[in-house]
N, C-alpha and C positions, 0 to 999 in steps of 0.2 A: 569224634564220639558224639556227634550234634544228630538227633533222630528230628528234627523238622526248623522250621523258620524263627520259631518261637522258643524254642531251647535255645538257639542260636544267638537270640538277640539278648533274651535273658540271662543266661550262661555263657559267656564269654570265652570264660577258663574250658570249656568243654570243645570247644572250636579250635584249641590249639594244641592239642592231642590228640593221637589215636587211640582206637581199643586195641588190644591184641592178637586179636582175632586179624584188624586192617594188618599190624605189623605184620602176619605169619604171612598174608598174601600177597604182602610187598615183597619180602624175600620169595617165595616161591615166584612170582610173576615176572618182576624185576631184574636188572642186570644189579648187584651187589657190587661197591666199590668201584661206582665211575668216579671219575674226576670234578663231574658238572652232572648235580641231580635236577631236572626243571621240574618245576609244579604249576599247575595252576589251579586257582581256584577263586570260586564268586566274590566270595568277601561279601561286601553288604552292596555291590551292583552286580550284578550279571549281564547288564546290558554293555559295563566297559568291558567286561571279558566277550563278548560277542563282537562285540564292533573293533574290538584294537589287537586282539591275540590272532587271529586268522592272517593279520599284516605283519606283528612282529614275529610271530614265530618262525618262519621259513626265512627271515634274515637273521635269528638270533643261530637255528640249528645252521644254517650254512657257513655266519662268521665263525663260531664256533669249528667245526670241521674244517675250515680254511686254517686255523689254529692250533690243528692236529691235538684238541681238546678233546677226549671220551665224553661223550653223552649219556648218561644212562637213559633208563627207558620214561619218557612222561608219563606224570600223574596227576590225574583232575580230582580237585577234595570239593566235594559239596558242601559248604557252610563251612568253611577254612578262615579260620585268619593267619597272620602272619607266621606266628611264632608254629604254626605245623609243619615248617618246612623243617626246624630243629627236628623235630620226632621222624620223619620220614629221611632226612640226612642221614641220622645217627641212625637209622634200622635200617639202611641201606649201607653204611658205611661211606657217605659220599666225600671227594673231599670240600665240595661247594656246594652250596646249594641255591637254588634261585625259583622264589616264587613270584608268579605273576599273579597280581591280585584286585578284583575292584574296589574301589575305594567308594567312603559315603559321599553317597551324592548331595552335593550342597547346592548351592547359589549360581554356581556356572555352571554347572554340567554330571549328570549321569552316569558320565561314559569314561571319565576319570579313573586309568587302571597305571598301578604303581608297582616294580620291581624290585624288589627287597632280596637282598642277595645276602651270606652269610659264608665264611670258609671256616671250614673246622664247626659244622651244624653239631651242636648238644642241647638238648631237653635244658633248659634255664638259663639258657647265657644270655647276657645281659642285651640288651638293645642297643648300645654304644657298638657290640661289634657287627651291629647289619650295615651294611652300603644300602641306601636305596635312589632310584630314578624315579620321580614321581611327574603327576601331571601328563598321563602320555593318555591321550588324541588327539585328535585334529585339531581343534581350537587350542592344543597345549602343545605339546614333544609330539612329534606325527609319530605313529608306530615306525616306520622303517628306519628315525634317523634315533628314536629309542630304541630298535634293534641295536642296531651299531656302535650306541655308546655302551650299550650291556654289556656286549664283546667285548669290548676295551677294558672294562672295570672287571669282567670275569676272567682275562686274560692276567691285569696285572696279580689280581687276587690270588691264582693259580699261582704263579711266580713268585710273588712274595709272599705268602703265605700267613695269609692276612686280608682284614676286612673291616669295615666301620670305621671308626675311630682310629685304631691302628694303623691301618692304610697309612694311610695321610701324616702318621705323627709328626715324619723325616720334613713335609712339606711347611711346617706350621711355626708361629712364633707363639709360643703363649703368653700372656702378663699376667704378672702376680700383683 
């Protein structure tokens, strides 16, 4: 719902929805009800979506496919952040969803882009249930060996149906 650079920065909350209008185009355009919805989008770098998505994506759509996981069809959001992958899961009906997204460029590097994955995508759920891989280029996670952990976490995520926080609960000790 972000019309330029400076809505974007300013309005945060406008980045992480669609209008209705995107919603009607994503169901006409769209495959409805895949398994695995990808997104991608700038976030606040476009240079880690240039430099790292050209690398991970043809090993994320292959592992996938090797996983006899459905794809639906990819989507690039202009001035995206994370939480748009909720609004475009839940209008697609996905049952996963996974955005690739650049990250603020800090101190090391520019080209810093992060996959935030989510199963069972709805408009407000909390941020404990995203998975995310972060840190992916070269001087971090190289695109292709964060390809292949994506597959791995979007594979168990399909299977157990479940993400973030929950994933993992079975794995964890907590203290009180």
């Amino acid at each position: 719902m972000v019309r330029d650079k400076e809505e974007f920065l300013a309005n945060p909350d406008r980045g992480r929805e669609i209008s209705e209008e995107t919603a009607d185009r994503l169901r006409e355009e769209c495959e409805v009800g895949p398994q695995v919805q990808l997104i991608v989008a700038d976030g606040l770098s476009s240079t880690a979506v240039e430099r790292n998505v050209p690398e991970l994506l043809p090993v994320l759509l292959d592992g996938l496919a090797d996983r006899d996981l459905r794809v639906g069809t990819p989507v690039f959001v202009e001035y995206g952040r994370v939480d748009a992958m909720d609004a475009i899961g839940e209008e697609l009906d996905a049952d996963c969803c996974v955005i690739l997204i650049g990250e603020r460029p800090g101190l090391a590097s520019a080209e810093s882009l992060s996959a935030y994955s989510v199963y069972g995508p709805e408009r407000g759920g909390p941020t404990a249930k995203k998975s995310v891989i972060s840190n992916i280029h070269e001087g971090g996670l190289p695109p292709i060996e964060a390809g292949a952990q994506l597959v791995g976490l979007i594979a168990e995520m399909c299977e157990r149906e479940r993400s973030g926080i929950d994933l993992r609960e079975d794995d964890r000790e907590f203290v009180a």
